[in-house]
N, C-alpha and C positions, 0 to 999 in steps of 0.2 A: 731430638728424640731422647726418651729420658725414661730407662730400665730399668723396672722397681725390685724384682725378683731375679733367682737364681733360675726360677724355670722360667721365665721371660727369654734372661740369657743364652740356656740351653735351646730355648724353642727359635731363637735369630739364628743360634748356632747350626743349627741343624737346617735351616731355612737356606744359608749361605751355602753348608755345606752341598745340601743337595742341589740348588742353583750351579755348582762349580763341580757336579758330581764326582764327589769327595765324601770322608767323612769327617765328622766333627775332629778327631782326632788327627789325621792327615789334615787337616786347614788349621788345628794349632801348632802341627809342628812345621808347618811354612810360614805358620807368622813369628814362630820365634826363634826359626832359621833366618827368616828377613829382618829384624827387628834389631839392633847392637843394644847389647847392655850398657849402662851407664860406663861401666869400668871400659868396656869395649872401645866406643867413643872416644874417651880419653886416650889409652893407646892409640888411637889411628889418627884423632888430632896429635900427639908426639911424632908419631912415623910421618905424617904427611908436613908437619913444620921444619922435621930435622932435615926432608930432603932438600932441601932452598936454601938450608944454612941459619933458618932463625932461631934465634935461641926460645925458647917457651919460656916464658916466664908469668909469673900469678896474674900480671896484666893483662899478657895477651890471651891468658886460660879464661880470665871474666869477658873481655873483649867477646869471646868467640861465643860465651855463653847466654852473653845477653843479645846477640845477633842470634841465635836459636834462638832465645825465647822470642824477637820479636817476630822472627818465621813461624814460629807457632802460633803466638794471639791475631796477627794477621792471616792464617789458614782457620781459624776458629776455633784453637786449642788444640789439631789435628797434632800426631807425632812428627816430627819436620825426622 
C-alpha cells in the first residue's frame, strides 16, 4: 500500500480510528505510548543485559541491531 498524500493519511487515519471507535487523536497517542523510541530501546537493551551480568559492549549493541533489522526485512519492513 503506498500513501501519496497527507489527506490520504488523515482519511486511513480516521478510517482506523472509527473502525476501533476512537479518534484520530486517541489511536496516535496509543501508538506512541506502544511504540519505544530509539533512545528508549537502547536503555531497556542495557537494563535487560545488565540483569544476567553481560557486559554491553559496541559488539553485542551491533549484534542486537542487526538481529532487528533482520526481524524487520523478514516482517516486510514492519516496526519489529
Amino acid at each position: 500500500m503506498s500513501i501519496k498524500t497527507s489527506e490520504e493519511v488523515r482519511d486511513r487515519l480516521r478510517i482506523l480510528a472509527d473502525e476501533r471507535g476512537t479518534t484520530i487523536t486517541e489511536l496516535l497517542e496509543e501508538l506512541a505510548a506502544r511504540e519505544p523510541t530509539a533512545a528508549e530501546r537502547a536503555q531497556r537493551a542495557l537494563e535487560a543485559a545488565s540483569e544476567p551480568g553481560v557486559e554491553c559492549t559496541g559488539q553485542l549493541e551491533q549484534a542486537g541491531q542487526d538481529a532487528w533489522a533482520e526481524i524487520r526485512a523478514r516482517q516486510g519492513g514492519a516496526a519489529a
